[in-house]
N, C-alpha and C positions, 0 to 999 in steps of 0.2 A: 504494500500500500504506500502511495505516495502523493504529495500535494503536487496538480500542476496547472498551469494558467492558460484554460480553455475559453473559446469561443463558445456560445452554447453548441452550435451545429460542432462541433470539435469535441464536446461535451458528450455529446447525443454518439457519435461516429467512434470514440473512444468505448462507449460503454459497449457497444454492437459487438465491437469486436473482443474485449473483457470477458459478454455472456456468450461468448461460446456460436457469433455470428459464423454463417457457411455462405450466403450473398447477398448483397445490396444492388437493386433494380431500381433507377432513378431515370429523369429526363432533365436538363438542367432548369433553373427555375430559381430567383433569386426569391428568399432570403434561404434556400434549400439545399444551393449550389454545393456548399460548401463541407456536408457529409461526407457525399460522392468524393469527392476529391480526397480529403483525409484519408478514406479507407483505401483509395486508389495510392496516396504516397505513405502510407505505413507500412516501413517495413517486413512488421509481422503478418499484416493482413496480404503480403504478398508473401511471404516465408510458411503460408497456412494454405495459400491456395484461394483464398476467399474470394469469391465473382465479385469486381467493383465496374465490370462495361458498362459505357452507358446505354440507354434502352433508347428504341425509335419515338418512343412516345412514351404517355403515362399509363396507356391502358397497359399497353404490350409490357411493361414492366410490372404493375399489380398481376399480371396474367401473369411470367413467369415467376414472381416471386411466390404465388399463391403455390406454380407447378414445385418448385423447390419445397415449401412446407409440408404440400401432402408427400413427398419422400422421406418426412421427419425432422431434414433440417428447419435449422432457424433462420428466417431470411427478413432483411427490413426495406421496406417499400418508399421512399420520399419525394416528395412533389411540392413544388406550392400550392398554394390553395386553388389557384384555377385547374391545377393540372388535376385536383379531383372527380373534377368535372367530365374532366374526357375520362378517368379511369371509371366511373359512377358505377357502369353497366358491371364490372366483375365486381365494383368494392360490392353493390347491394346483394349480389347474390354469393359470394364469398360468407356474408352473416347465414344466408341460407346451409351454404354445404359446412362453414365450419372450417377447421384448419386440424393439420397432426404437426408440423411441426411449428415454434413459435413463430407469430407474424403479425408484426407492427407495421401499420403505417401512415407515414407520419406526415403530417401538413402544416407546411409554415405560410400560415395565417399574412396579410399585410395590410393591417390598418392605417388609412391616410394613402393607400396606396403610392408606397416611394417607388414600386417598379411595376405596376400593376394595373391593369383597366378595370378593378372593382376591390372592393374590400370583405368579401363574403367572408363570414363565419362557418366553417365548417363543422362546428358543435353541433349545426344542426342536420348534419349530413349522418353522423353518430348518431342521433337520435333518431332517424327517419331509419338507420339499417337497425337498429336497436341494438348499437354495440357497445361495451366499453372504452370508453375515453379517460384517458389520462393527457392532464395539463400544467406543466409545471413550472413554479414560480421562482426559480433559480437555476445555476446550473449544477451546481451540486444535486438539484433534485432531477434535472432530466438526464444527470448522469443514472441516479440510483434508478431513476424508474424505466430507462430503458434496460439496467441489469438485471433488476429485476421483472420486467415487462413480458420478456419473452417465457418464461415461467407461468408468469398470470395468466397471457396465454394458452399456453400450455395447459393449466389445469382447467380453466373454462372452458377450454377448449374452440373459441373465436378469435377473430381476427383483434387489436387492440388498436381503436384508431387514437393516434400520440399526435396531441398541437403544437405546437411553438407560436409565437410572433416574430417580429422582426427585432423589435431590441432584445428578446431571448434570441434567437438567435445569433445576432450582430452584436452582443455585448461580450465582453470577460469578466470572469472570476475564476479563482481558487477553487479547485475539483477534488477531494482525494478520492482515488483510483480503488479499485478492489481486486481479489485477486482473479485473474484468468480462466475460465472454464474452459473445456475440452467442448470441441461441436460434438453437437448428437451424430449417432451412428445411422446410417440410412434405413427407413424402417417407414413402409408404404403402410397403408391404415389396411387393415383387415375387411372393414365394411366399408370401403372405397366406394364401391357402385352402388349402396345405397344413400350415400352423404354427395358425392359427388357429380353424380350424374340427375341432372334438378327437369328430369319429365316431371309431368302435372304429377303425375301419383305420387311420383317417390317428393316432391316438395312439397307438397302439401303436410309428407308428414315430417319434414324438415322446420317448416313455418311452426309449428304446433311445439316441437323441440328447443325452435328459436327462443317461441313464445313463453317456455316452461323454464328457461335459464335465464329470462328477464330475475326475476326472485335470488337467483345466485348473483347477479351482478351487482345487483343493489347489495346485498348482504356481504361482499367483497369489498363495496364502496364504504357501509357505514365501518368498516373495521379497519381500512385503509391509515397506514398511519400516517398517512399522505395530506386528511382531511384532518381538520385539527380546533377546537373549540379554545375559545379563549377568553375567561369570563374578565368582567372588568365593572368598577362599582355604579359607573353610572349608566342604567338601562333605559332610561328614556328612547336610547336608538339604539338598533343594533345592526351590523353591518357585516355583510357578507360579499365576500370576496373572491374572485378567483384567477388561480396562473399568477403573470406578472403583478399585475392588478395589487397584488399582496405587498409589493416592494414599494407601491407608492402611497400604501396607507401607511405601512411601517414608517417613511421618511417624514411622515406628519406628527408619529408619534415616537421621536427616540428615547420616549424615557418610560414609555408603556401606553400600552392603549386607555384608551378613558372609557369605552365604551365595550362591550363586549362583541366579541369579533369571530365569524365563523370562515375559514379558510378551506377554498374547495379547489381540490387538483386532480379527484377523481371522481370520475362520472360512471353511472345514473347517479343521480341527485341523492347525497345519504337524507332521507327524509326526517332522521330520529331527531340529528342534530339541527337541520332545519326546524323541527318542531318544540326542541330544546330553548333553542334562542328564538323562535315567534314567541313563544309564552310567556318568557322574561322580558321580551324588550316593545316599549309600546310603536315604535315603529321600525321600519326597514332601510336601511339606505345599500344600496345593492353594486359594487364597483366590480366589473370586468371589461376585458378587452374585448373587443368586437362588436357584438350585435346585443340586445338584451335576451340573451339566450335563459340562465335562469332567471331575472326577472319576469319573463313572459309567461315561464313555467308558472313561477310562484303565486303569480294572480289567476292563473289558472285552477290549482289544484288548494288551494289555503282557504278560500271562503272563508275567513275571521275579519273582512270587513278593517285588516290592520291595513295603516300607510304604508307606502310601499315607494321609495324614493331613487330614481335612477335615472337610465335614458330615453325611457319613455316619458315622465313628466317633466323635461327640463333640469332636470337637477345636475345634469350631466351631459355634454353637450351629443349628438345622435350619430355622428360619424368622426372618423379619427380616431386617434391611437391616446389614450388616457395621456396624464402625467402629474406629477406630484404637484403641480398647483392645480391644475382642475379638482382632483380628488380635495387635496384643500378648501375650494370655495366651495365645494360639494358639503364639509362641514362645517362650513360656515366659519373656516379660520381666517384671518387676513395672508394676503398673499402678499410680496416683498418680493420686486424686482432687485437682482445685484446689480445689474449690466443690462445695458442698451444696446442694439445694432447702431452702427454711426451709419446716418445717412446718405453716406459715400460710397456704402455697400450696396450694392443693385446685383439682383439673381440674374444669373446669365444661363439664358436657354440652351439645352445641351443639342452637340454637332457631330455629325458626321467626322470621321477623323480626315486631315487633309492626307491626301493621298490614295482614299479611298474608294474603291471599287463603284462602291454605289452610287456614288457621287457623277462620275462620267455619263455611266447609267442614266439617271436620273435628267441630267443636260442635254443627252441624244431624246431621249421621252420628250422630253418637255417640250423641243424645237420643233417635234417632230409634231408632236400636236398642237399646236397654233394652226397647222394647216386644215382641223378640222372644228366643224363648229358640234357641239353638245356631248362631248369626250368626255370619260368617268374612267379614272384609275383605283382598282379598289387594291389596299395594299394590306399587310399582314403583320402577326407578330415578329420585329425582328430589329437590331439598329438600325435596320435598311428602314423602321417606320420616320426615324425623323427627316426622312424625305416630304414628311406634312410641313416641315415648319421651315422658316424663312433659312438661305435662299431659294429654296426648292419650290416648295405650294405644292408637292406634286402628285400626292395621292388624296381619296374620294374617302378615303373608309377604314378603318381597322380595328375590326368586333373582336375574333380569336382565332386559334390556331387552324391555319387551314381555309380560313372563312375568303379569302382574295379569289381564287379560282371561282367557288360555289358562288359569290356572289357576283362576280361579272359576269357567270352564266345566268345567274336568272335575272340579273339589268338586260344583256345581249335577249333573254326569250321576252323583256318584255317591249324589247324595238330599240336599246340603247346601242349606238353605233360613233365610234369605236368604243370596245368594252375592254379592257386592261386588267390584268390581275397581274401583281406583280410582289413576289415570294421568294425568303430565301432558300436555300439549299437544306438546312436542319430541317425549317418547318414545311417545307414541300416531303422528306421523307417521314415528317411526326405526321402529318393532318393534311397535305394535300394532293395523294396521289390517288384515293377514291374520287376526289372534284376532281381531277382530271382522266379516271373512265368517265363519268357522267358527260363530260364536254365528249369526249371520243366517242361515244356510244351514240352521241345526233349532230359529230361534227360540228358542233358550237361557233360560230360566227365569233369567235373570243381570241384575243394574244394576249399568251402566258409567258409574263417574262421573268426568270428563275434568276435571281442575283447571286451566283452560284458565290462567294468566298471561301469555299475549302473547311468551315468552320462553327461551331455554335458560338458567335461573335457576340453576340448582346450579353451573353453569361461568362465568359470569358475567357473564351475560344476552347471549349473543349471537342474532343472529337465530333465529328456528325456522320450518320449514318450512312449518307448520301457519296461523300469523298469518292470524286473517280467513275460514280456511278449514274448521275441522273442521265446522261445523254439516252443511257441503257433503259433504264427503265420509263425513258417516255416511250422510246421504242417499244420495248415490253408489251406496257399497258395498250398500246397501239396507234399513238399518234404516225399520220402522216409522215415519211423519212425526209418528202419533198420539204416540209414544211416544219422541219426543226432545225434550228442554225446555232452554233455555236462561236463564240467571237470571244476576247481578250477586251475586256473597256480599258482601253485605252488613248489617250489622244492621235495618234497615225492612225484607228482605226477609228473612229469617230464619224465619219460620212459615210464608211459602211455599214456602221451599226444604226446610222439613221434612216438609210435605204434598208436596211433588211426588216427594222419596223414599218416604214410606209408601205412596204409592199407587202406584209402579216397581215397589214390593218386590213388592207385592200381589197385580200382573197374571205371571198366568203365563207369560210369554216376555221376549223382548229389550227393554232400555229404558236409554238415555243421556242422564244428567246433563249438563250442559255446565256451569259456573261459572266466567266468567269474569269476571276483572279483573287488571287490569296489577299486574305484581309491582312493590311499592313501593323495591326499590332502583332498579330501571330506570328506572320513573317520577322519582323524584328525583333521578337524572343528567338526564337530560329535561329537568327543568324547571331546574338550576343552567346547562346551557347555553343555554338559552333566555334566561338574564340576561344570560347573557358577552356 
């Protein structure tokens, strides 16, 4: 055992490999990123054999980490919170079949969205599979609870969905470490095809199973020594708390709480100690990160007609990421500015890096359409998105992974002419190579322009699936050979790459851009370790 100064995700990636982890199936994904990687430069988790590749997508990675548990290993699943979205379909049916070997998977949450197009909670994602959730409010405790997490699995025998945020995540503290367990031995479950194979018959009596371990999970929760009571003499309020949530009541109070305080980091809701602290305290003030997940419960299932103070009635403002002075005027303390921003500070909108692939891209696009009047570029997750902002202007759109193709197909079905989708190379192989059978399948009147960089760039250039390969699998999938071109963006090639879009545009069906060139921060690690 030793102390060492972890990152949460370092925190979280340290303990996986402690309890005796066999693989880790990620997609990159900030504040998430950074599991993947640890496991992938530890020496031991490479000295052990441990799967750290990264996966095409979120689903394809719950899929195989799911395949890994039922072998008996222990496997940990990580995504940010959107990525649960695309994983949905295996996570909800996963609570159906169950799990044999342990299997966490874990969502870093982002409130205030610092890298993100929404700030969901996926507390309630947990709720809706009716799983266990663990949430925790330092990183000493998402060390312990991922060591022991896969255990709790284990004996529940379900999948354990594990939150983070982003300043869990993206913060440090002091860890001590425990000691090493041995990976389980491979060992396929016996009633495999009755738990795993989810026909109407056999799930239905999986559901019923689900249904009857609800009782164990709660009873897990209330003995949790995770969740934590903490009486204090003045009850007028009482206040419940969860995850980080907890470190910013604490800095209100360093000299103890005044009010009695109920700490939750594991889920379902323990209801004793909820019913513990309703009865002592004439009201509620309710502080967590995200959404009002157990407050909504609370006024749901309490009928005592007690107040109930959080982010549904103002007390706490509805979106964004808590912090110790909000929680502050939440109790009504005074808040104390130390320091000001000097007025000389002005936020500067983030840029394409100069040198950059997309950027050329983006200049032949642009010139090239001036020639047409009612043009819609719908563009996708990726750094290639800050082509929205000044001096570019140059894409229409950017909902989620995959979504650029599929929606210039259905602007193109509903008359819009030229229709543009334009995608990098990671998320052309996470989410958009089904949108383009769909266009193949009726010839779609659409150009697809693939900003190929060799790299998952916006996360910080880790492998991508795609490397070497898209030209192959448009062909594959069956686009037109006439009508796929591959080019270098760069300046001597510049007026070819503008003619080979005006004449895409031109032809009435399916046609893919390819552009590729190495994203220049990659390259430039590249070439400094080639000096070392």
């Amino acid at each position: 055992m030793e102390k060492r100064l972890f990152l949460g995700d370092e925190a979280v990636a340290q303990a996986a490999i402690d309890a005796g982890l066999s693989g880790v199936y990620a997609y990159p994904g900030t504040p998430s990123t950074e599991i993947t990687e640890y496991i992938q430069n530890s020496p031991i988790a490479q000295e052990r054999g441990i799967h750290s590749r990264w996966s095409t997508n979120e689903k394809t990675a719950l899929e195989t980490a799911l395949g890994m548990s039922y072998a008996g290993k222990r496997a940990l699943c990580c995504m940010k919170h959107v990525g649960l979205n695309v994983a949905a379909d295996c996570f909800m049916n996963a609570a159906m079949s169950g799990i044999n070997g342990g299997l966490i998977i874990l969502t870093a949450d982002d409130p205030s969205m610092h890298s993100s197009q929404n700030e969901q909670d996926n507390r309630f994602y947990g709720n809706f599979a009716m799983l266990p959730m663990l949430e925790p409010s330092n990183q000493q405790e998402a060390y312990d609870m991922i060591y022991d997490g896969f255990e709790l699995s284990e004996k529940l025998g379900y999948p354990i969905l594990f939150r983070v945020t982003t300043r869990m995540a993206h913060s440090r503290a002091g860890v001590v470490t425990r000691p090493m367990k041995e990976e389980n031995k491979m060992n396929c479950p016996e009633d495999g095809r009755q738990r795993f194979i989810l026909l109407p018959a056999l799930a239905r009596k999986r559901f019923k199973t689900l249904l009857a371990a609800q009782e164990g999970f709660v009873a897990a929760s209330e003995a949790s020594s995770y969740n934590k009571y903490f009486d204090a003499p003045d009850k007028k309020l009482g206040i419940i708390t969860t995850g980080i949530a907890f470190n910013y009541l604490s800095e209100n109070y360093p000299d103890g709480f005044d009010h009695p305080v109920l700490k939750i980091t594991q889920y379902p809701l323990p209801r004793t100690l909820i019913t513990k602290l309703v009865e002592a305290c004439d009201e509620l003030l309710i502080l967590e990160e995200g959404f009002p997940f157990v407050e909504e419960q609370l006024k749901g299932y309490l009928g005592t007609g007690l107040k109930i103070h959080g982010r549904l009635d103002g007390t706490l403002p509805r979106d964004g990421e808590l912090t110790p002075d909000s929680v502050a005027q939440a109790l009504g303390k005074e808040v104390k500015s130390f320091y000001t921003v000097p007025p000389v500070v002005e936020q500067r909108p983030p840029a394409l890096c100069q040198g950059c692939a997309h950027r050329d891209m983006y200049d032949a696009l642009n010139d090239v359409l001036k020639e047409y009047d009612g043009s819609k570029v719908f563009g996708d997750i990726g750094c290639y998105t800050l082509g929205a902002l000044p001096p570019f202007r140059a894409i229409d759109s950017c909902i989620d992974m995959g979504a650029s193709i599929t929606m210039a197909k259905g602007a193109s079905d509903a008359g819009v002419h030229p229709a543009i989708a334009v995608i990098g190379d990671s998320t052309f192989t996470h989410s958009g190579m089904t949108g383009l059978l769909d266009c193949v399948n009726e010839n779609s009147p659409v150009t697809i322009v693939i900003s190929d960089n060799e790299t998952t760039a916006m996360t910080g250039g880790q492998d991508s699936a795609g490397t070497g390969k898209i030209q192959s699998i448009c062909l594959g999938i069956g686009v037109d050979p006439a009508h796929i071109h591959t080019i270098v963006p760069v300046k001597k090639n510049y007026e070819e790459m503008k003619n080979i879009i005006r004449e895409e545009i031109n032809y009435k069906g399916l046609s893919v851009l390819i552009t590729c060139r190495e994203c220049v921060q990659t390259l430039t690690r590249k070439k400094k370790s080639a000096k070392q």
